[in-house]
C-alpha positions as CSV (number, residue, x, y, z in Angstrom):
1,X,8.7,17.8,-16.1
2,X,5.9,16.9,-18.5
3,X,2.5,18.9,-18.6
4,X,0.5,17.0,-15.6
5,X,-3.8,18.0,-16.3
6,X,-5.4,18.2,-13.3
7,X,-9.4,19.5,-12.7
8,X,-9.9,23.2,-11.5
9,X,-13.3,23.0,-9.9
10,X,-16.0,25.6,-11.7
11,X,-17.4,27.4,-8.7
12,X,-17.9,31.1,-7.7
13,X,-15.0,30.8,-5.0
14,X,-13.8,33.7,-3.8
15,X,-10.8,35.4,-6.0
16,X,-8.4,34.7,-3.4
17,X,-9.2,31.0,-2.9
18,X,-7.5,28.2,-5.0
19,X,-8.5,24.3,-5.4
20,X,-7.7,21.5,-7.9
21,X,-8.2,17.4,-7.9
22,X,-5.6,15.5,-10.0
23,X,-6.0,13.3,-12.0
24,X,-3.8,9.8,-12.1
25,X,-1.3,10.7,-15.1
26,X,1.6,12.8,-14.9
27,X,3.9,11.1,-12.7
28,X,6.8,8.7,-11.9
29,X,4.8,5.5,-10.4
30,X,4.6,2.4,-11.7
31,X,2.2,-0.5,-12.2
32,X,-0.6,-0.5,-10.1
33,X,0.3,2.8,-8.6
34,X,0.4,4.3,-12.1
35,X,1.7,7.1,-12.0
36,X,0.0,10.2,-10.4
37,X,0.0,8.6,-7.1
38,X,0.2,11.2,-4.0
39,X,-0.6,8.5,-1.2
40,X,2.4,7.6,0.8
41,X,0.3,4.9,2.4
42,X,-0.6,2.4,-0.5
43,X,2.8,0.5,-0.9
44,X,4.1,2.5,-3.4
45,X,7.7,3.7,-3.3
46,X,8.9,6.3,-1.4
47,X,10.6,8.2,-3.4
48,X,8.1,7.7,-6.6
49,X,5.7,9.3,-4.1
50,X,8.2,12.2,-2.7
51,X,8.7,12.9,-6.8
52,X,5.6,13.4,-7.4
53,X,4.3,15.3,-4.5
54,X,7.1,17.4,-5.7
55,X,5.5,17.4,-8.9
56,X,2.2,18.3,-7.0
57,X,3.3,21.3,-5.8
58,X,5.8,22.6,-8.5
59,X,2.0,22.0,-11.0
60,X,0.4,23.8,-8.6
61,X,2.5,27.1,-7.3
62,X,1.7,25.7,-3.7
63,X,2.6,28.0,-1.1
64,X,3.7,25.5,1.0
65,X,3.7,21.9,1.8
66,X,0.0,20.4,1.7
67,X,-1.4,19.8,5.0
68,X,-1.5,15.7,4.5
69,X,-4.0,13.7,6.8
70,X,-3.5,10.1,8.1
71,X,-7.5,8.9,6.6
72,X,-9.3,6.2,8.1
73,X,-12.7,7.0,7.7
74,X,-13.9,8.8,10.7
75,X,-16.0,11.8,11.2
76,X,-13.0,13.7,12.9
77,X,-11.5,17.3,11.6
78,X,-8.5,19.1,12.6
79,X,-7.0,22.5,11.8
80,X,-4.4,22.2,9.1
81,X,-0.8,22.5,9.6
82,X,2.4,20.8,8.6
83,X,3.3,17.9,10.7
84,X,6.3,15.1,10.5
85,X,3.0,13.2,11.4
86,X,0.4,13.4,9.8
87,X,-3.2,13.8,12.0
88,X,-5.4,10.6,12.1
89,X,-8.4,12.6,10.7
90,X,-10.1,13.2,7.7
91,X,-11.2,16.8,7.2
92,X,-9.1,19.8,7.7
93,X,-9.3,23.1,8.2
94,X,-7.4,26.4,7.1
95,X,-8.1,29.8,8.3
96,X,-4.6,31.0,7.1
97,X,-3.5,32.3,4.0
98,X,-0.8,29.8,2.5
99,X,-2.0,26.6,5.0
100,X,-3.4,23.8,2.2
101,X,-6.1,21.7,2.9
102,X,-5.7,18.0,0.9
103,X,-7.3,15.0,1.0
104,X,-6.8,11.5,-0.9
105,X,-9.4,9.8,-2.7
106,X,-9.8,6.6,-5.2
107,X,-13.2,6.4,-5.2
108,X,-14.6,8.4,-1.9
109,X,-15.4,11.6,-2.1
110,X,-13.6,14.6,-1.6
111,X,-15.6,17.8,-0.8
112,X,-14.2,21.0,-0.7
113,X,-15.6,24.2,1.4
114,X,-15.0,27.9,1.3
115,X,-16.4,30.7,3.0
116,X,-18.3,33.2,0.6
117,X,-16.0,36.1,2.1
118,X,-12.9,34.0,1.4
119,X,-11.4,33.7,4.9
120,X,-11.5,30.1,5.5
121,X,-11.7,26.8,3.7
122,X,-11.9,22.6,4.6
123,X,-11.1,19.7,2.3
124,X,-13.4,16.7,3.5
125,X,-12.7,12.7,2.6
126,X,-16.6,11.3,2.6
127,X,-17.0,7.7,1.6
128,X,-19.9,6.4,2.7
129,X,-18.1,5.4,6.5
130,X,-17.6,8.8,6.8
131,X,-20.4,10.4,5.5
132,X,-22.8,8.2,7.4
133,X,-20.6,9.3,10.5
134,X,-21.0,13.3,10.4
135,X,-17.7,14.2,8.7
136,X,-19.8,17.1,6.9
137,X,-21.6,17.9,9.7
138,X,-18.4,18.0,11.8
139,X,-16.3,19.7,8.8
140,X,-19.0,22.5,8.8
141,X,-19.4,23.3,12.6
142,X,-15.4,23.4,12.2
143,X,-15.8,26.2,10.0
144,X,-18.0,28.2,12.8
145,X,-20.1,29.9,10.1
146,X,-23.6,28.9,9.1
147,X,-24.3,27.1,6.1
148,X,-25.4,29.5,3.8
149,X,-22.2,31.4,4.3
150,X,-20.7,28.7,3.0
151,X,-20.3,27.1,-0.6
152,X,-19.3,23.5,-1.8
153,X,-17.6,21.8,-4.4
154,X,-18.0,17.7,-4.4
155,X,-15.1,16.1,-6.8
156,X,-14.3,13.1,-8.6
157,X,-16.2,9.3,-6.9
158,X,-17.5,6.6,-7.8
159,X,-20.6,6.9,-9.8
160,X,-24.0,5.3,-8.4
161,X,-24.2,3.1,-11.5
162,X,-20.4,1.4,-10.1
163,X,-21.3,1.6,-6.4
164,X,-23.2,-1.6,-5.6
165,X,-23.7,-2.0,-1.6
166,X,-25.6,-4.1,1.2
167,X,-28.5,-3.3,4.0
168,X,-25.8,-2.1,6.2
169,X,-25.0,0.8,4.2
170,X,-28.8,1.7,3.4
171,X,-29.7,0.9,7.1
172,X,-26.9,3.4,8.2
173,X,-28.3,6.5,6.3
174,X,-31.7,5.9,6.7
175,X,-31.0,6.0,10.7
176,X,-29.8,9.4,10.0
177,X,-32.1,10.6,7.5
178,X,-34.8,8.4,6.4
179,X,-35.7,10.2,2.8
180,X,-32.3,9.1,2.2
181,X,-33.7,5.9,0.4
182,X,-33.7,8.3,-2.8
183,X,-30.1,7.4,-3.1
184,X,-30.6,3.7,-3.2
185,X,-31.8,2.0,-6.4
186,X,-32.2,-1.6,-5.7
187,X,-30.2,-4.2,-8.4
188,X,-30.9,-7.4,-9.5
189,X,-28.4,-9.1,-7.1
190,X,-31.1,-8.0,-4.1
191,X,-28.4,-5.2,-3.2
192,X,-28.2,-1.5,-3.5
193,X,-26.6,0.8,-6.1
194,X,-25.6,4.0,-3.8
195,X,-25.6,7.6,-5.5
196,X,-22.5,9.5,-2.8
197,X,-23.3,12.4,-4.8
198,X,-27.3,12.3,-3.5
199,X,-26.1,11.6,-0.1
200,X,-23.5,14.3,0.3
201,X,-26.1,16.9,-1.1
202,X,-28.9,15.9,1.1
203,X,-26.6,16.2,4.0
204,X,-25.2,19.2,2.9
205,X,-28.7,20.7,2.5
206,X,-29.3,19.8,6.4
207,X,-26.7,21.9,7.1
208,X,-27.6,24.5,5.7
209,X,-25.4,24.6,2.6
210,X,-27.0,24.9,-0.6
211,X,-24.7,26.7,-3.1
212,X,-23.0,23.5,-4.2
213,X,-21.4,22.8,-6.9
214,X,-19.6,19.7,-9.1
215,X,-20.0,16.2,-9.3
216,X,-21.4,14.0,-12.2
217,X,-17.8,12.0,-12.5
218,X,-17.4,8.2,-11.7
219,X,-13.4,7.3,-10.8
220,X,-14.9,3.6,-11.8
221,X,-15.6,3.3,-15.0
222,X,-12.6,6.5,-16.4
223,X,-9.8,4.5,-15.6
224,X,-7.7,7.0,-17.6
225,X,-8.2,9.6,-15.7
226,X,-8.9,8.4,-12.2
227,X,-7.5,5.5,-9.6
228,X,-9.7,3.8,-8.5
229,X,-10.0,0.9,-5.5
230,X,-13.3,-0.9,-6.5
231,X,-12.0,-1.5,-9.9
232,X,-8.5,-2.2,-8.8
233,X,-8.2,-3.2,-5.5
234,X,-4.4,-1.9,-5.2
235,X,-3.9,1.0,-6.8
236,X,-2.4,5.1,-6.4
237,X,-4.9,8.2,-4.7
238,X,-5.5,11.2,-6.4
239,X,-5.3,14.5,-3.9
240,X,-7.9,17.1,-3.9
241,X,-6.9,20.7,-2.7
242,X,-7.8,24.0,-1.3
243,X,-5.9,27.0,0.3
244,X,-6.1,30.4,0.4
245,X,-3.7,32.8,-1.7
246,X,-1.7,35.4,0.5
């Protein structure tokens, strides 16, 4: 199997907690799903993606199976466990050593949680559906502790400059938190350029949660590392992960 990079996030995590996002190389898919693809849900073929969640966990030293989630943009978190079917959620939660929290992203962003004394951990999808919905909020009352017990890593997304949207998505944020404006720049075309980044740290913030960490990528415009569905429409997911070491 060749070398496959992936991107161990820089953050004072407790010594027995482990995370990694992947990048798009490495694997067996091919065009568009090229070739790091994890997601079983994007019309790639099954057993490209079976090889190279196979891959996934040989790279990593998984302890077991992730914990994979059926996304669909929701605010809604479950605890993690291994299923023949997959939970229609998209945050999870581990509070055993060994369960992996994973989530899929191609331009959404995956945050990642850990408690400060290293007995719990979440993996959160937030595009802007689900951040506007509470998944954070949600992903943090899940963990029962309060925020500053807590620290955060926010991984690879789409970068404000990429992310152009309409009143609807301003409109939705600023009925939650009207200083949210901060994270919209307005653009030529009368539309908004939207910084996920901003908006996951401000809500973050709220909750309490201030010892985060990471961000500063854009899966739009480094198509050689990262898949990306703004720029490509159809394309692979990359998988973020966290668990807890036994």
């Amino acid at each position: 199997m060749p070398h496959v990079e992936h991107i161990q996030p820089k953050w004072p995590a407790p010594a027995n907690v482990r995370a990694a996002s992947t990048f798009r190389t490495g694997g067996v898919s091919q065009p568009p799903y090229d070739d790091f693809n994890l997601a079983a849900h994007v019309g790639d073929a099954v057993a490209s993606v079976t090889e190279n969640r196979r891959r996934l966990k040989s790279l990593l030293r998984l302890p077991r199976d992730p914990s994979w989630l059926d996304q669909v943009h929701s605010d809604s978190v479950v605890e993690a466990s291994l299923s023949s079917s997959p939970p229609r959620a998209d945050a999870s939660v581990a509070r055993e050593a060994g369960t992996v929290c994973v989530v899929l992203t191609a331009d959404c962003l995956p945050v990642l949680f850990a408690s400060k004394n290293g007995d719990r951990v979440a993996a959160a999808h937030a595009g802007w559906r689900g951040l506007a919905a509470g998944i954070l909020d949600n992903t943090v009352g899940s963990l029962g502790l309060p925020g500053h017990e807590l620290i955060a890593w926010l991984g690879p997304a789409i970068g404000q400059d990429s992310f152009e949207v309409g009143d609807d998505v301003r409109i939705a944020f600023l009925g939650r938190d009207s200083a949210a404006s901060s994270a919209f720049v307005p653009n030529a075309r009368g539309r908004w350029q939207c910084d996920l980044y901003a908006l996951a740290r401000r809500n973050l913030a709220q909750l309490g949660v201030t010892d985060v960490h990471g961000g500063g990528y854009c899966t739009a415009t480094d198509a050689d590392r990262f898949f990306s569905y703004r720029r490509d429409g159809q394309c692979g997911r990359m998988a973020t992960l966290i668990w807890m070491e036994r």
